[in-house]
N, C-alpha and C positions, 0 to 999 in steps of 0.2 A: 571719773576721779573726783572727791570730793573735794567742795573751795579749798583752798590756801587759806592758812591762818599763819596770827602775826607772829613770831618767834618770843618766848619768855623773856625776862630782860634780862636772866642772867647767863642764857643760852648765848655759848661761845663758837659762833654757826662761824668765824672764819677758820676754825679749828678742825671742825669736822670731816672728815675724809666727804671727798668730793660724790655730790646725790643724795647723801644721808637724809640732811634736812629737806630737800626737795620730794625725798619718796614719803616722808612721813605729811608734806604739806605744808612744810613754816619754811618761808618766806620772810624777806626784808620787808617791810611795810612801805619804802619811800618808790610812789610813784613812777616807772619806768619814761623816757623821754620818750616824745615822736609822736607821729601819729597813733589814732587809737588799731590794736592789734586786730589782725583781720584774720588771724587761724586762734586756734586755741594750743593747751598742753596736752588736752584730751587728741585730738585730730595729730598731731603730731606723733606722739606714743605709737596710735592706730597706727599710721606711714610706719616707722619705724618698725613693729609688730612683723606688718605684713612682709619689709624687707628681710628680716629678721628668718621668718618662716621659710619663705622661701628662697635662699641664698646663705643664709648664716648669720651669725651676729655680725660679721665686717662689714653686712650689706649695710647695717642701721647704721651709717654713719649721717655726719651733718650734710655733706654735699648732695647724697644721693635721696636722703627725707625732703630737703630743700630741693632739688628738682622732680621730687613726685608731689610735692603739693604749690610747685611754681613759684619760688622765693629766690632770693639768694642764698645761699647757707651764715652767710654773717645777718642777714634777719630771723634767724634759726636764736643768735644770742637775745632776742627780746620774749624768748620763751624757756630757754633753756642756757644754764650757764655754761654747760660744757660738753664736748664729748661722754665723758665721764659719768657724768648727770643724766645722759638721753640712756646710756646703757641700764643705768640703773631703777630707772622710771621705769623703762620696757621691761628687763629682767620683771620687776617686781609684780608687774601687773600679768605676766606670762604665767608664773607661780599661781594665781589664783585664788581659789579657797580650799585649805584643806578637806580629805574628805570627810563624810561624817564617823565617827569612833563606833564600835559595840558597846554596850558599859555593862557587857558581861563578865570580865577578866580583862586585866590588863594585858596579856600573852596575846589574845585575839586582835585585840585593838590595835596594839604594836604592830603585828604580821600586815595589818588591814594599811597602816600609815603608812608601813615601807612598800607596802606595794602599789599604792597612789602614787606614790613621788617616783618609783619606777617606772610608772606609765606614764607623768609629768613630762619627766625629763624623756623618754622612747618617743612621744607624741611634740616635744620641742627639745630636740638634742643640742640645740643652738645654747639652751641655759647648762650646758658643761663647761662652755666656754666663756662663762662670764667671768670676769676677775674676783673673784671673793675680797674684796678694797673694802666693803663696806656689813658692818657687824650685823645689822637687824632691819630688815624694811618689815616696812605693813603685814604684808602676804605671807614672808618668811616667819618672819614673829608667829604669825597665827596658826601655820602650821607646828612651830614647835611650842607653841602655846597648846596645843590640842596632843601634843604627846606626853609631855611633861604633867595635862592633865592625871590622863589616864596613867601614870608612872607612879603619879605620886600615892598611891594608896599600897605601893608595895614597900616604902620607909626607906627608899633610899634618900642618899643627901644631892643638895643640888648637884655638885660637882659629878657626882654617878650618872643620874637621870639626864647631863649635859653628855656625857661620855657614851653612856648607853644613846642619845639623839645621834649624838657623832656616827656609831657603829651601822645605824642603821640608814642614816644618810650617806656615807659612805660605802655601803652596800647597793644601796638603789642606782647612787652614782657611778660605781664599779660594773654593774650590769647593764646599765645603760651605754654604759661607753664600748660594752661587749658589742652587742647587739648593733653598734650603729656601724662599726669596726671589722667585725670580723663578716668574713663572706657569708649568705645564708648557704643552702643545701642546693636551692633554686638558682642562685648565681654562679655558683660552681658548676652546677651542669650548664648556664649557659654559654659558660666560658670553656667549658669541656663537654662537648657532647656524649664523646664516648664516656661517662663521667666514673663507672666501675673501674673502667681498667686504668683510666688516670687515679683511682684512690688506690690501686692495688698496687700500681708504678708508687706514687707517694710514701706505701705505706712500705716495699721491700727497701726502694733508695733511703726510708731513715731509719728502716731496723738494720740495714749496713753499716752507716755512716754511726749510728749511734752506740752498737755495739762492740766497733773499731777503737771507739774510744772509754769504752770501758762504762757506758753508761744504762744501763743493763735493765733498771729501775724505772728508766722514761722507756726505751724499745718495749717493756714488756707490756707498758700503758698503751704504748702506738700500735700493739699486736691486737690489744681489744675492736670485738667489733663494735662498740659504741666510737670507737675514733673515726671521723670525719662523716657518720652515720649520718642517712638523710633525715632520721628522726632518731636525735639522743634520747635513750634509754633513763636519762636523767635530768628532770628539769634542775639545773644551776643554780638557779636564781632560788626556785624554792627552797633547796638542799641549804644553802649558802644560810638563808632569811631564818631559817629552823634549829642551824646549829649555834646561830647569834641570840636566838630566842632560849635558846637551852644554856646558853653560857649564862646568861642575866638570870635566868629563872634559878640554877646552880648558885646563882651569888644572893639570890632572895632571900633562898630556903635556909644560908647559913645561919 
């Protein structure tokens, strides 16, 4: 994490939603009381990080950072000023760097950004759960610093190119949260060994249930053999990525 620097003097840091100024690095300048500090914000983040990974974001609280690096949790406050603050350090530094863009078409580059932040968020599912409290850190910036790049050569206005980010991070987000969520193929049979004839039982019990009520349009999807398939016949995630790609490209070409 690089040093902390002083805050501008006309930055209004009691204002800020809580962590802002801390992930960006600006700091109060006066001196903290007590003895001189024996962990860092860097080592703490780390503790955090790791609770984080493996247990969830609830793990990275103060009490349990404070007893994995031997402190109390109120000497957690001469690092950190809040709950709040430790979420958003960790969040930011989990993000990372975006990955590098094509600068052969912006269509390419786009596909390539949402499918980074898709395996982002698949590889730390813990940042779906972060409070969106705070507009812009470091890591987040730079990822849609490096969309907005490549966006901009197609003449949209900011408000699109924010809209279009929107789209496609709420895409990456939406399959991510698939994936952590719903059972695989592999879980299912291990929770049904006979795993056929439990999809067969699944699939007569809701073309009954669903046809009773007249809903005709979902049973005939549930009749397909891609439903509860141990390998869909369609990747989601890319079908999903390619019609969002085609909508903005549609709105290019007007």
């Amino acid at each position: 994490m690089s040093p902390r620097k002083a805050p501008e003097r006309d930055a209004d840091l009691d204002s800020l939603p809580p962590g802002l100024a801390a992930a960006w690095g600006v700091v109060d300048t006066e001196p903290r009381r007590g003895p001189k500090p024996a962990h860092s914000v860097d080592e703490i983040i780390a503790v955090a990080t790791k609770l984080a990974d493996e247990e969830g974001v609830a793990a990275a609280s103060l009490p349990k950072v404070a007893g994995q690096i031997g402190v109390t949790a109120n000497a957690l406050y001469r690092y950190v000023d809040s709950k709040e603050e430790l979420i958003m350090l960790v969040a930011d530094r989990a993000w990372g760097d975006p990955p590098t863009l094509p600068t052969d078409g912006w269509r390419e580059a786009a596909a390539v950004w949402c499918r980074g932040l898709f395996d982002r968020f698949c590889s730390r599912p813990w940042l779906l759960d972060v409070p969106a409290t705070v507009p812009l850190t470091p890591h987040n910036a730079a990822w849609l610093d490096a969309l907005i790049t490549v966006l901009k050569p197609t003449g949209m206005a900011a408000p699109q190119m924010l809209t279009c980010a929107y789209l496609l991070d709420s895409h990456a987000r939406y399959g991510a949260n698939l994936r952590r969520n719903i059972p695989t193929p592999e879980a299912l049979r291990s929770a049904h060994p006979d795993h056929q004839r439990t999809t067969d039982a699944v699939r007569t019990f809701l073309n009954s249930q669903l046809r009773s009520r007249h809903l005709n349009a979902v049973a005939d999807v549930v009749q397909d053999p891609s439903f509860l398939a141990d390998e869909p016949s369609l990747d989601g995630f890319e079908f999903g990525l390619a019609r969002i790609l085609d909508g903005i490209q549609a709105h290019v070409r007007q």
